[in-house]
C-alpha positions, 0 to 999 in steps of 0.5 A: 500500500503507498499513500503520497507524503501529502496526504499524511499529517502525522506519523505516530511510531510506537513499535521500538523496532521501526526505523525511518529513512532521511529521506521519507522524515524529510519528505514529510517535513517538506510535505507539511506532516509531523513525525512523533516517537513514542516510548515503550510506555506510549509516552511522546519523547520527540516530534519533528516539525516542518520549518518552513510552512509559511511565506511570511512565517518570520515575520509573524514570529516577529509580531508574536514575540512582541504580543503584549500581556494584555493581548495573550491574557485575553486569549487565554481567558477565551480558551479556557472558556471554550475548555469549560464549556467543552467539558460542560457538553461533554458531560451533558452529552453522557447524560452525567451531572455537569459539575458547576461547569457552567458556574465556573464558565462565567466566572474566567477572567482575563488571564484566568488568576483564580485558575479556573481551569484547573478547579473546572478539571478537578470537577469534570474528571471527578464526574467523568470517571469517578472520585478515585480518578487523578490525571497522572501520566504514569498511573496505569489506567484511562490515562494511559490512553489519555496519554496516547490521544493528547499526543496525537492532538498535540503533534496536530495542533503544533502542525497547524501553528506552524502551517499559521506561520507560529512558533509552537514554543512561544506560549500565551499562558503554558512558559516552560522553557523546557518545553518546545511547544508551549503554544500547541499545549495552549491551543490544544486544550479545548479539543481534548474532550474529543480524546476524552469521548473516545477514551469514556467510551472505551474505558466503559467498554473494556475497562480503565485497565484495558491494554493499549493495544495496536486496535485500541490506540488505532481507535483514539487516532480513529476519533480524531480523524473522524469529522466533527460537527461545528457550526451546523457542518462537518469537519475534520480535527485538523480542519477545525486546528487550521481554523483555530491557528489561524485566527490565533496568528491573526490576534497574536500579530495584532490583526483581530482582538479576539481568537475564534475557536471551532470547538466542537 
């Protein structure tokens, strides 16, 4: 089976023993596509990006480094938002009590300082999977397949930030000078509960300590190629990232006040 460099977004390698040619990691950097290698326990440990996405890429990355704090708090207060209210639907769509979502929803401010984010998480996992659940990378159960779905979404957001013309490190509210993809864990957020729907849905299938196995993590990659439904139309994850990295170039170059994002 051959499929064209151009019609592949991301490589997701998992199997300790594939190995890849320069050839085919530089064809699918020139072709716009991400590469991201997992550990024996499907954690990320590296990802490969395209360097050149975008005609006037430098010149953005200029205006985003110079974004002002006002300029990045306010779009982190909108993201945390349609976190929230992500979360809110997803509960409401299985049926289960919402937490105080909504309360919390109205009351994220600019730049998020009472940390709403975190107190809306600590409700929504507790509804989600029960009050015994914590999310940790390294416990072994719904998180490891957490793990595995947010990497893939990760490795996507960070794709469309560069197809924008961004630098995935450069932050609005994530600063960890460690980490080379601040502004994809930003972006990122409120399109986890896609993983997190298919994650319930296996988990109340087979278990939180089902295996993560070729069919399981085939089908967390399923969910997010599937097409999600925006705005009275159907569209793809990486469609919906586009959209959102977009419009978070435009704000963060000083084009538009207000980041638009296609939550689903």
């Amino acid at each position: 089976m051959f499929v064209p460099l151009q019609e592949i977004a991301a490589i997701v390698v998992s199997n300790q023993s594939v190995s890849l040619s320069q050839s085919v990691l530089s064809g699918l950097a020139a072709a716009g596509g991400v590469f991201v290698a997992m550990s024996e326990d499907f954690l990320p440990v590296a990802m490969l990006l395209p360097l050149d996405t975008h005609s006037t890429q430098t010149a953005r990355m200029t205006k985003q480094a110079e974004a002002t704090e006002p300029t990045k708090k306010r779009t982190w207060q909108a993201i945390v938002r349609a976190k929230v209210r992500a979360q809110w639907l997803m509960l409401e769509e299985h049926g289960r009590p919402q937490g105080g979502l909504d309360e919390l929803l109205s009351a994220v401010r600019s730049g998020d300082p009472e940390n709403i984010e975190a107190q809306a998480a600590v409700r929504y996992w507790r509804v989600l999977f029960g009050d015994a659940f914590r999310r940790d990378r390294d416990a072994f159960d719904q998180n490891r397949l957490l793990n595995y779905g947010y990497a893939v979404l990760r490795a996507a957001t960070a794709r469309a930030i560069c197809g924008a013309g961004l630098h995935p490190s450069l932050g609005v509210k994530h600063h960890n000078q460690y980490n080379p993809f601040c502004l994809a864990d930003d972006l990122m957020e409120p399109y986890r509960p896609i993983v997190d729907r298919a994650v319930v849905r296996i988990t109340e299938r087979d278990g939180p300590q089902v295996e993560l196995s070729r069919e399981i993590r085939a089908e967390l990659i399923g969910a997010l190629l599937g097409k999600h439904r925006v705005r009275e139309s159907e569209r793809t994850l990486f469609d919906i990232l586009s959209r959102s990295a977009a419009s978070l170039a435009r704000v963060l170059t000083g084009e538009d006040r207000e980041i638009e994002l296609w939550v689903p």
